[in-house]
C-alpha positions in Angstrom: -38.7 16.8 45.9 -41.5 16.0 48.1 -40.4 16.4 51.9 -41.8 12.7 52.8 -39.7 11.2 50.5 -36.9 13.2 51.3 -37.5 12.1 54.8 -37.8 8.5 53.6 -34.2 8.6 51.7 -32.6 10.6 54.7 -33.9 7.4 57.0 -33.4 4.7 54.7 -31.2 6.2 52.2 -33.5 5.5 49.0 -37.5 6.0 49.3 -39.7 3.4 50.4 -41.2 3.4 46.9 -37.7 2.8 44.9 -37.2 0.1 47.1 -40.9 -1.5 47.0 -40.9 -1.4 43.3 -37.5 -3.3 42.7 -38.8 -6.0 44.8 -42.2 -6.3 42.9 -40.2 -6.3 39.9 -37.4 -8.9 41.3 -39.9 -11.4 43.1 -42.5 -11.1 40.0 -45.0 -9.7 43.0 -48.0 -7.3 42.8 -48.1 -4.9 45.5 -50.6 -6.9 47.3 -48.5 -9.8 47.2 -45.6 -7.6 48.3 -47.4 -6.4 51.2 -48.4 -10.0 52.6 -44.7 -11.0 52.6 -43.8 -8.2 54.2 -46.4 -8.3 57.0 -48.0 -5.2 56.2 -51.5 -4.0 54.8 -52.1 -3.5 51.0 -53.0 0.5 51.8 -50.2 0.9 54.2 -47.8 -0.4 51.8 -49.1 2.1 49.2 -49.1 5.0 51.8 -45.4 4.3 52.5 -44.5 3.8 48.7 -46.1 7.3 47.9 -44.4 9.2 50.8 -48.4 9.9 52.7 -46.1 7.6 55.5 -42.8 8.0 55.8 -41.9 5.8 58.5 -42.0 1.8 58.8 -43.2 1.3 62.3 -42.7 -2.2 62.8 -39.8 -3.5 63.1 -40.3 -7.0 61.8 -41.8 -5.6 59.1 -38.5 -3.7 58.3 -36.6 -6.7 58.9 -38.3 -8.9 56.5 -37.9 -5.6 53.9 -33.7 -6.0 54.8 -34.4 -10.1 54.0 -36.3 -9.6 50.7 -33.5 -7.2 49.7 -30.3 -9.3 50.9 -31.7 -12.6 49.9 -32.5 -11.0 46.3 -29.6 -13.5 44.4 -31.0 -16.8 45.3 -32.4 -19.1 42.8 -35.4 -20.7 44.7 -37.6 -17.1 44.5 -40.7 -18.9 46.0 -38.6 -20.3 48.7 -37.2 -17.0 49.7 -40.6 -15.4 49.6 -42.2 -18.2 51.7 -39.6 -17.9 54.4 -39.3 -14.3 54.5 -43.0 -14.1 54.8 -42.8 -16.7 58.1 -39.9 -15.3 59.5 -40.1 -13.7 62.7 -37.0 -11.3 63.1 -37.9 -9.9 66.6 -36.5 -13.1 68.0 -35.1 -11.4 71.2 -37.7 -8.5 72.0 -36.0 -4.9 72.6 -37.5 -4.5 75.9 -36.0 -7.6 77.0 -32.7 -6.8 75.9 -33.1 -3.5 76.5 -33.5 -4.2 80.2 -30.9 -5.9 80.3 -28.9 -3.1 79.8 -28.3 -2.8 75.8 -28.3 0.0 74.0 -30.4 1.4 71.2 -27.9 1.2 68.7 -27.3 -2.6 70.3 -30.7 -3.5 70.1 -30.5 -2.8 66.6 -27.9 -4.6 65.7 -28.5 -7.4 67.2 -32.1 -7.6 65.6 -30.0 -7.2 62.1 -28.0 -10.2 62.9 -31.3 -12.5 63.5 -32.0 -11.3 60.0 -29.4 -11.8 57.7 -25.8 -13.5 57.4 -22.4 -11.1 58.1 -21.7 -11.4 53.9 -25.4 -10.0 53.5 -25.2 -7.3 56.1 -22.1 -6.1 54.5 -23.5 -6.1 51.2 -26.8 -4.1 52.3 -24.0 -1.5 54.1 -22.3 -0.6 51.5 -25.5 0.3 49.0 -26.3 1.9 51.9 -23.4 4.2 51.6 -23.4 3.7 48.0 -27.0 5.6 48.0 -25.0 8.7 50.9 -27.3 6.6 54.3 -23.9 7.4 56.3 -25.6 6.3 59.4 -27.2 3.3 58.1 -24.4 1.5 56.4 -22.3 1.9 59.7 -25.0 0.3 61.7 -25.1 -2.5 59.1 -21.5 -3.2 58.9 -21.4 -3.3 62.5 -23.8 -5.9 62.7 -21.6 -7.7 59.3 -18.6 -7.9 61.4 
C-alpha cells in the first residue's frame, strides 16, 4: 500500500479518498462541489484523495469533513450541505483557549463539540474504532460524553 495513504488511515483511520468518495456519492456531489463545502480547493481536494497530501491542515476544513459525515442520515441533503458549507467550527480559536491554559487534546475536543451533537460524536467514535483509529475514537467519545 502506498505510504501516504497508509499515513492518511493511521491519522484518520480510513484514507482521505474512501472518505471523499462516500460523501460524493451520499450528497450526489462532484468533487468540485465537494471541495466548496468543505472549504477547500478543487486540486487540493484531489491531492488529499490521491495520497500526494496526506494531511488536512485546516482545521475547519476537517471539521466541516466530521459534519458532512455525522449529519449523513438527515433527509434535507441541500440543507445539510448549505449549513456545513457556512459553518464556522473554529468558534473558540486554539490560541485563545490555548492561553488560557488548555490542553491540546482539550483544544480538540472542545472544537469537536462546536461541531457535532454528543449522539453524533459517539457514532463517528465508534467507526472510528470500528476502522482500528484507537486514538481517534477515544478523542471522539470524549468529546460524546
Amino acid at each position: 500500500m502506498d505510504t501516504s495513504i497508509q499515513q492518511q488511515r493511521e491519522i484518520y483511520g480510513t484514507p482521505l479518498g474512501e472518505r471523499f468518495a462516500a460523501l460524493t456519492a451520499h450528497y450526489g456531489l462532484s468533487q468540485r462541489g465537494l471541495a466548496h463545502v468543505l472549504g477547500l480547493s478543487a486540486p487540493m481536494l484531489s491531492q488529499l484523495s490521491s495520497g500526494r497530501r496526506i494531511k488536512i491542515g485546516n482545521p475547519a476544513v476537517y471539521g466541516r469533513l466530521l459534519m458532512l459525515e455525522a449529519r449523513r442520515g438527515e433527509a434535507d441533503v441541500q440543507q445539510v450541505l448549505r449549513e456545513v458549507a457556512e459553518a464556522d467550527p473554529a468558534t473558540v480559536t486554539q490560541s485563545r483557549t490555548k492561553a488560557a491554559g488548555a490542553t491540546e487534546r482539550q483544544v480538540t475536543v472542545d472544537y469537536l463539540r462546536t461541531l457535532a451533537d454528543s449522539e453524533q460524536l459517539r457514532v463517528l467514535a465508534e467507526q472510528a474504532r470500528h476502522s482500528g483509529a484507537e486514538t481517534l475514537a477515544a478523542v471522539l467519545e470524549e468529546a460524546g460524553a
